[in-house]
N, C-alpha and C positions, 0 to 999 in steps of 0.2 A: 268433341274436342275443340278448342277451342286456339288461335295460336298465340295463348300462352304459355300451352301444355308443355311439360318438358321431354318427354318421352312418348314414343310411341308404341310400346307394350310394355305392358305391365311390371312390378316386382312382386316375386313369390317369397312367403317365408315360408323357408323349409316344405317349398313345391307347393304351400297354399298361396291362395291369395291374399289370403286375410285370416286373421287368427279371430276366433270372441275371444275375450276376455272375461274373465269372472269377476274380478274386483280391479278397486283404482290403482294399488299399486301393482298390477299387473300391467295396465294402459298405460304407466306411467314410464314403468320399465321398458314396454316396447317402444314407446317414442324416443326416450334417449337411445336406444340402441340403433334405430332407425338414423337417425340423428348424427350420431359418433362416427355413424359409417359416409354418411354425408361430409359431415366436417372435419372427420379426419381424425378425430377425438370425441371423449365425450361432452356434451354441452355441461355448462354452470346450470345449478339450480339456485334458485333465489330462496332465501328467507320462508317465504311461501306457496314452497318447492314448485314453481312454475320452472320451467324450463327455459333458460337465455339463449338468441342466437344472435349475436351482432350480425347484421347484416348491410355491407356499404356504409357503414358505421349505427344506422339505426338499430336499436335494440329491440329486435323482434321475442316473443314469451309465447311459450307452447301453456296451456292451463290447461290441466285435466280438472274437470267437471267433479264435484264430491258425490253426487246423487246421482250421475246418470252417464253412461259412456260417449262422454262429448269432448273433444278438443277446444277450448276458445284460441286462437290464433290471435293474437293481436300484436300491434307499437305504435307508440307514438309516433308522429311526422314531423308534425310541427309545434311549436309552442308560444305564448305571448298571439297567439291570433286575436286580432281587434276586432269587433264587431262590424265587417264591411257588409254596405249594402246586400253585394254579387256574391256573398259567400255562399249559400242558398245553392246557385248556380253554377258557382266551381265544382261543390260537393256534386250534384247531380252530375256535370259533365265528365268527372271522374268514376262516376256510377255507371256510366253508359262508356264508358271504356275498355271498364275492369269490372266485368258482371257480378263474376264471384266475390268481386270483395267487396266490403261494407266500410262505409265510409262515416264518419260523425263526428259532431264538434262537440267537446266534453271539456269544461271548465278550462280554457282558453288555448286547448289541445284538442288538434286535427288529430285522430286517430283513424287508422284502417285496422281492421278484422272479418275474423269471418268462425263459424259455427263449424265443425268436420262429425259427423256421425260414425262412432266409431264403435260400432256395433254391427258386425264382426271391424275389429283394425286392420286397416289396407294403408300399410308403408306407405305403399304409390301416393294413394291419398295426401299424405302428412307432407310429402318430397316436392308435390303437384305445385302443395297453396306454394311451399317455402321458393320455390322458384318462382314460383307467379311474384311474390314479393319483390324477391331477388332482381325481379325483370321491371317491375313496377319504381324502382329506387334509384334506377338511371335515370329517370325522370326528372327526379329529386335536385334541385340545384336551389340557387340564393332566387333567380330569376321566380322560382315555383313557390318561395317564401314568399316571395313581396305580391303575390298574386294573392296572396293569404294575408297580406298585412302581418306575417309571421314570421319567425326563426326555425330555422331546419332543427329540430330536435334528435342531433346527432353527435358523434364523437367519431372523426376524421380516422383517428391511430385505433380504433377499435373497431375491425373489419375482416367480416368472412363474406370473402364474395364470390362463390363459388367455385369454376373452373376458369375463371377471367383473371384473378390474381393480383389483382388489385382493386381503385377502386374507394374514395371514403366520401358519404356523403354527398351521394347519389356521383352525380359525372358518371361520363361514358368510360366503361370497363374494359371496351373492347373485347366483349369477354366474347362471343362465337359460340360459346359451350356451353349455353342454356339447353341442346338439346342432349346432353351426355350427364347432366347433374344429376347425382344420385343412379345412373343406369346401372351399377355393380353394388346396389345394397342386399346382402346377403343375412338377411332379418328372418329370424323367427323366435320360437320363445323364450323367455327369458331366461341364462342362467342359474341358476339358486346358489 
C-alpha cells in the first residue's frame, strides 16, 4: 500500500472480492454501480459510453476496454501546454510521486491515466485509483499550470470531491476523509 491508499481493507461484493465478469456490459455495469455508491448517485455516461466523474472540477472517464477486461482511467489536466524545455522533467517528477499513475503529453494536453485489470472486478480497485486522483487534484492550482506553461483543464462549478465537500479545481479541500472514500460500497452483481 502505498499512502495514497484510501482504505485499509478491502470492499466485498456480496462477500466476494471480486466478481469476473463475462462480457463488457457486465464490467460496465459493475463500475457504475461501484461508482453511484461512491458518489452518491449514478455517474454520466458519455456519448461513447465511457463513464464521467468530475472530480475537483476535472473530468475524470472510466473506459471499459471492447476486447479485453480492462478499465482505462483517465482526464485531462491541463491544456494549451507549450512545448517547454523541463516538460520532460516535470512529467517524470510526477511519475516518481504518483507511481501508479501515468502521466503523458498528448496533442497539447497533460494527461494522467492509468490501466486497472479487471479480471476478476475488485470495487476496491476502481475506488483506490478514484481517490488516488481525488488526492492528486489538490495539487492542481494556476501555480502547477504555469509549471506546464498551461491551463488547468477544469470547470470550478462542476465538482465531486469526495467526503471534503468542496473544493474546484484542485485547491485544498480540506477534505480529512481520503481515508473513508468509498469505505461503505455495497457492490456486487448487476441488477437485470
Amino acid at each position: 500500500m502505498t499512502e495514497h491508499d484510501t482504505h485499509d481493507g478491502p470492499i466485498r461484493l456480496d462477500g466476494l472480492l471480486a466478481v469476473a465478469s463475462e462480457e463488457r456490459q457486465q464490467l460496465i455495469d459493475l463500475s457504475i454501480r461501484a461508482l453511484a455508491e461512491l458518489l452518491g448517485s449514478a455517474p454520466e455516461t458519455d456519448e461513447d459510453g465511457d463513464i464521467a466523474i468530475p472530480v475537483h472540477g476535472f473530468g475524470v472517464y472510466v473506459t471499459v476496454a471492447e476486447d479485453s477486461p480492462e478499465l482505462h482511467v483517465w482526464a485531462s489536466l491541463l491544456s494549451e501546454v507549450g512545448g517547454r524545455d523541463d516538460t520532460a522533467g516535470l512529467i517524470a517528477e510526477l511519475s516518481e510521486e504518483w507511481p501508479r499513475l501515468r502521466f503523458t503529453l498528448q496533442q497539447g494536453h497533460l494527461l494522467v491515466s492509468t490501466i486497472l485489470d479487471a479480471d476478476p472486478f475488485a470495487p476496491q480497485h476502481l475506488v483506490n485509483l478514484i481517490g488516488e486522483i481525488h488526492d492528486f487534484t489538490h495539487e492542481l492550482d494556476d501555480e502547477f499550470a504555469a509549471r506546464f506553461g498551461g491551463v488547468l483543464d477544469c470547470d470550478a462549478d462542476d465538482s465531486y470531491a469526495g467526503g471534503c465537500g468542496g473544493g474546484g479545481c484542485g485547491g485544498d479541500c480540506a477534505c480529512g476523509h481520503a481515508d473513508d472514500l468509498g469505505a461503505s460500497i455495497p457492490v456486487g452483481e448487476p441488477e437485470a
